[in-house]
PyMOL commands that place a pseudoatom at each C-alpha (Angstrom):
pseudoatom trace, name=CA, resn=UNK, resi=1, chain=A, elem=C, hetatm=0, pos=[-72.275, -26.091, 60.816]
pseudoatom trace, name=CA, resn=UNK, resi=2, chain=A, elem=C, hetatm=0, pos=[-72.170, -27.409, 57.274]
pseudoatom trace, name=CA, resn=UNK, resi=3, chain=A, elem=C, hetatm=0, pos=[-68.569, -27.230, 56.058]
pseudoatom trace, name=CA, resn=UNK, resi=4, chain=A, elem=C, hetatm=0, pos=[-65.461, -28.306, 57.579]
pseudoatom trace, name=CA, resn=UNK, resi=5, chain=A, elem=C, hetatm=0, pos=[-62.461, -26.504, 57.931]
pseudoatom trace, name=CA, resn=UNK, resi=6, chain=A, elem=C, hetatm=0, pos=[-59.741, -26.973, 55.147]
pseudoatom trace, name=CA, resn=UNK, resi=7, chain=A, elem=C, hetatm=0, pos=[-57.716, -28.105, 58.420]
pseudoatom trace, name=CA, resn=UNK, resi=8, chain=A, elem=C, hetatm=0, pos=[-58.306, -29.658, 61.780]
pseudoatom trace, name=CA, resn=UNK, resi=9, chain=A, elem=C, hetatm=0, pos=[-56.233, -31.401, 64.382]
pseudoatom trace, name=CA, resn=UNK, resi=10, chain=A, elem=C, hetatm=0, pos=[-56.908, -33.990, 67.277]
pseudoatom trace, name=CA, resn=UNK, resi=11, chain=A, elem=C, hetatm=0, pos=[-54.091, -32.545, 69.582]
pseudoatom trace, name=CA, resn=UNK, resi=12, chain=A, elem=C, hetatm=0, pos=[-55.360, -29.467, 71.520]
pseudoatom trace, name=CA, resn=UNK, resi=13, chain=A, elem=C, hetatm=0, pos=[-52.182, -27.897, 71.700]
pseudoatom trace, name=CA, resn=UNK, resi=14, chain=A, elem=C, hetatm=0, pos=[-52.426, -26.919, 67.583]
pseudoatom trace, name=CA, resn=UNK, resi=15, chain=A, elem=C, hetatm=0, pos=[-53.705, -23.904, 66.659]
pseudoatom trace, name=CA, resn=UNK, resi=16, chain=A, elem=C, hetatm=0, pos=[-55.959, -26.164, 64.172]
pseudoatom trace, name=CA, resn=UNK, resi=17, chain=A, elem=C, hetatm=0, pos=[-57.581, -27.356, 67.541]
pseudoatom trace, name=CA, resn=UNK, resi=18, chain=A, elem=C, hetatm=0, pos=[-61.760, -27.059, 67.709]
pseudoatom trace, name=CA, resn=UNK, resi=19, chain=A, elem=C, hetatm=0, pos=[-62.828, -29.080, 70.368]
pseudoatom trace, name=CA, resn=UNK, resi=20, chain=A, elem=C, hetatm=0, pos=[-66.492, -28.403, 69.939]
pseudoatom trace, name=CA, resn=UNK, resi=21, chain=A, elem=C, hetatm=0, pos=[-66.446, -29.566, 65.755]
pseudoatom trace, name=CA, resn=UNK, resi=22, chain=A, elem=C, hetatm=0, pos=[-64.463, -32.929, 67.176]
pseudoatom trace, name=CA, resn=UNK, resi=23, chain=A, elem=C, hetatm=0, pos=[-67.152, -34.121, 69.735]
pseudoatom trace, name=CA, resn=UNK, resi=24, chain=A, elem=C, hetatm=0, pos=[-69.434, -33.819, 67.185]
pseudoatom trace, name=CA, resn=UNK, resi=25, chain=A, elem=C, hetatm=0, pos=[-67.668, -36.486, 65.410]
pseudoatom trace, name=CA, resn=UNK, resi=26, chain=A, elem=C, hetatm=0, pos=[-65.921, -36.076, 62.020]
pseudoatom trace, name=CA, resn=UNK, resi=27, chain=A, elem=C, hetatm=0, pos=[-65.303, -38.584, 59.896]
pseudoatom trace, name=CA, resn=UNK, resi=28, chain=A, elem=C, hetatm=0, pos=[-62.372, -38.738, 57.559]
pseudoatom trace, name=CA, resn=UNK, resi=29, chain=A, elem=C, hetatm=0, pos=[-62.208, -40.509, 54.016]
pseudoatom trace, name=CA, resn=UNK, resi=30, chain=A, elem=C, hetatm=0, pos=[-59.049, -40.930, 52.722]
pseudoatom trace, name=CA, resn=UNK, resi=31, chain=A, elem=C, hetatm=0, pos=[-58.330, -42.321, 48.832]
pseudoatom trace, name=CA, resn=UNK, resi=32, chain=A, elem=C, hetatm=0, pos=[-61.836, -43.750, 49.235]
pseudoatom trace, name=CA, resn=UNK, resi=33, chain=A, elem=C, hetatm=0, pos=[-60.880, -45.290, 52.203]
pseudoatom trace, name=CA, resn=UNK, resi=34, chain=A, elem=C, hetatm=0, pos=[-62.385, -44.825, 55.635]
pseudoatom trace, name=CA, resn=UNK, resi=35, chain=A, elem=C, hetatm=0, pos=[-59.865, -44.096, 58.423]
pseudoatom trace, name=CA, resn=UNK, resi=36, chain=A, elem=C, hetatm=0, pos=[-59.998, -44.198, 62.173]
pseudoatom trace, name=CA, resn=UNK, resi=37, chain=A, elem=C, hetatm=0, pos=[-56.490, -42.882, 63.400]
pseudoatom trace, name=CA, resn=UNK, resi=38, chain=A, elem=C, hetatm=0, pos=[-56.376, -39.632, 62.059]
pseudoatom trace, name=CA, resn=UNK, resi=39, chain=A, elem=C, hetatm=0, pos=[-54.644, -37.322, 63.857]
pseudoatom trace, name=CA, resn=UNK, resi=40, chain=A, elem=C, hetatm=0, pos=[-55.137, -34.321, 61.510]
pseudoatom trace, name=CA, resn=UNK, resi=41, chain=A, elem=C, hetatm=0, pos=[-56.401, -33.293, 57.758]
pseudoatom trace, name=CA, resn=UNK, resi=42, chain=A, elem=C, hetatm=0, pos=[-55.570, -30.580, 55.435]
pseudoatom trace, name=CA, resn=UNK, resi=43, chain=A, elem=C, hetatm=0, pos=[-57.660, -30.606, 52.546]
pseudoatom trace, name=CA, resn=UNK, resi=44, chain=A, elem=C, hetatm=0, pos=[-56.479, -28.174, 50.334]
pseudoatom trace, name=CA, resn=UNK, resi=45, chain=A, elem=C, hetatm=0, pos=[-52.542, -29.472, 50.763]
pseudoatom trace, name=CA, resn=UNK, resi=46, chain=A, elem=C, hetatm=0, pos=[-53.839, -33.452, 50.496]
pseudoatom trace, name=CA, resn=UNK, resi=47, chain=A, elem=C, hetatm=0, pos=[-52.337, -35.187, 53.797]
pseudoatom trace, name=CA, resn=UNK, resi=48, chain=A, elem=C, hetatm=0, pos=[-53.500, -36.840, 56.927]
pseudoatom trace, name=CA, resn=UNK, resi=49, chain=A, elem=C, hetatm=0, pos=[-51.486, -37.331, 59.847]
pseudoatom trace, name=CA, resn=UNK, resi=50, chain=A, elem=C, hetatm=0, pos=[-51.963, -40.971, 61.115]
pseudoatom trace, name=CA, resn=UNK, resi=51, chain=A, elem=C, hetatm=0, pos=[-50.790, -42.837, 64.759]
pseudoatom trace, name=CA, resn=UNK, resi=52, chain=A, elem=C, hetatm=0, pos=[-48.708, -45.188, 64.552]
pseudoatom trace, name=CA, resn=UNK, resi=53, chain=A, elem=C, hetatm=0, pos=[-49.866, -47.804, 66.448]
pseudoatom trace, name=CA, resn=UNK, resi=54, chain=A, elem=C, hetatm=0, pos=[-49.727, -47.285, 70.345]
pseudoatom trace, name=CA, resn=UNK, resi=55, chain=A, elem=C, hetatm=0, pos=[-45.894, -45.194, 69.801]
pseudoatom trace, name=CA, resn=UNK, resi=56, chain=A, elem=C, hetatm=0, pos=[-45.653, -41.755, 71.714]
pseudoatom trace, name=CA, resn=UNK, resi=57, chain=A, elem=C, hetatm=0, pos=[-43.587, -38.933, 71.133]
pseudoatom trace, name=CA, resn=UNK, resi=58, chain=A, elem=C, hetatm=0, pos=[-41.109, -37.323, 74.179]
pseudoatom trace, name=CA, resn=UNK, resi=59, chain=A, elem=C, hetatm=0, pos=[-43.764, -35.117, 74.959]
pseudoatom trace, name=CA, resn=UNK, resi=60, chain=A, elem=C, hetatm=0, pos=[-46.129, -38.152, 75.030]
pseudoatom trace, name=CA, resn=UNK, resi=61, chain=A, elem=C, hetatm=0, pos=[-48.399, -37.327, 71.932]
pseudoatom trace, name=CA, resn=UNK, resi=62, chain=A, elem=C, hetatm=0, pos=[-48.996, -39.965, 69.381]
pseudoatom trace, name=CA, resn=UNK, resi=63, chain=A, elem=C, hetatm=0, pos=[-46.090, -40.894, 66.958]
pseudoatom trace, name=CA, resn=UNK, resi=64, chain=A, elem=C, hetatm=0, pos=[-47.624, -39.830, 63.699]
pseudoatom trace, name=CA, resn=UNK, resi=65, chain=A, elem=C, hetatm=0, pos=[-47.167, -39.984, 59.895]
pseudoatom trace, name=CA, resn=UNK, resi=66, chain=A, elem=C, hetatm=0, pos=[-48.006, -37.880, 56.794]
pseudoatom trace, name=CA, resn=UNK, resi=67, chain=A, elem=C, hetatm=0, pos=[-50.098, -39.560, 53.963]
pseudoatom trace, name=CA, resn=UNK, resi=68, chain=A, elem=C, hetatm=0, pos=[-50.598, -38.104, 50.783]
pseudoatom trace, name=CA, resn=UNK, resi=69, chain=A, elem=C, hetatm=0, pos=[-53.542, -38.448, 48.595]
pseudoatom trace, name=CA, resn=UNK, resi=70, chain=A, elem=C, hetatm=0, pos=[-57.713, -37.466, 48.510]
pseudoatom trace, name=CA, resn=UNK, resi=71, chain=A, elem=C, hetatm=0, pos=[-59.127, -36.116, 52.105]
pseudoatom trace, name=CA, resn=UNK, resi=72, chain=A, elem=C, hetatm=0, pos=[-62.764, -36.173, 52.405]
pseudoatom trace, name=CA, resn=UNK, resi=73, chain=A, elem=C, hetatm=0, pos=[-63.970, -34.847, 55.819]
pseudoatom trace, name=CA, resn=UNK, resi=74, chain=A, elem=C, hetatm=0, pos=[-67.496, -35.293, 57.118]
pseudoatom trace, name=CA, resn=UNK, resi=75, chain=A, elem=C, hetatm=0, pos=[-69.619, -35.109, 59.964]
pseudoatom trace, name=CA, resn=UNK, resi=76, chain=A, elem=C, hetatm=0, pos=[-70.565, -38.564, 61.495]
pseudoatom trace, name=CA, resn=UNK, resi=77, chain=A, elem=C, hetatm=0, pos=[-74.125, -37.932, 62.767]
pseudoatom trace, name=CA, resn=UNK, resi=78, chain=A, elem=C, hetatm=0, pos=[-75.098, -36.351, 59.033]
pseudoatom trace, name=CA, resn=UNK, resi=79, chain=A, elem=C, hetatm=0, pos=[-74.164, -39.420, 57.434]
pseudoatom trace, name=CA, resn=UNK, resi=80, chain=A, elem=C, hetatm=0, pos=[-76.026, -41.691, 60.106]
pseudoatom trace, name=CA, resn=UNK, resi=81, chain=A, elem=C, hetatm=0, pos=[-79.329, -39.713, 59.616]
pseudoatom trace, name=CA, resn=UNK, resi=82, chain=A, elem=C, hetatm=0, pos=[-79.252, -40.152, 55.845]
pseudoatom trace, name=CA, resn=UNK, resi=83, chain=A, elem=C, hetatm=0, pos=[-78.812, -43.769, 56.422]
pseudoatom trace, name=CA, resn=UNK, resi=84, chain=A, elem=C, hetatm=0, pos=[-82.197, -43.810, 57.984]
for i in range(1, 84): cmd.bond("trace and resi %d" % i, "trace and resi %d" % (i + 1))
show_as sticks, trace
zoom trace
C-alpha cells in the first residue's frame, strides 16, 4: 500500500479506524516537524489531533487538540529502508 488515506485515526472507535495501516507504522510530519502524539490526520482539511499529555477524557480516551497547518503522512518502515 503506497498512499495513505486523506484521514486516519488512532482510536478504534472512529470510523477513520484501520488497524492493519497503523501497525505498520505511520509516521506523521507536521509544519516540517516530526510528531509522536498524533491522535489523528486529515490531509486535505490541514489538522492533527494531538494528546495532551497523560489527560483522559470521561470515556477515558486521550484529551486531544486540533492543530492547524502542513500534514505529511508516511509509512515508517519505507523511510527506514531508504536510509539504508
Amino acid at each position: 500500500m503506497d498512499e495513505l488515506p486523506d484521514r486516519l485515526a488512532a482510536n478504534p472507535r472512529s470510523p477513520f479506524h484501520n488497524k492493519a495501516l497503523l501497525d505498520q507504522g505511520i509516521g506523521i510530519k507536521f509544519n516540517g516537524a516530526e510528531k509522536t502524539n498524533v491522535e489523528e490526520y486529515c490531509v486535505s482539511e490541514g489538522w492533527i489531533r494531538v494528546a495532551v499529555g497523560k489527560t483522559l477524557d470521561r470515556q477515558g480516551n486521550p484529551l486531544t487538540i486540533k492543530l492547524n497547518g502542513k500534514v505529511e503522512p508516511y509509512l515508517r518502515h519505507a523511510d527506514n529502508s531508504e536510509a539504508e
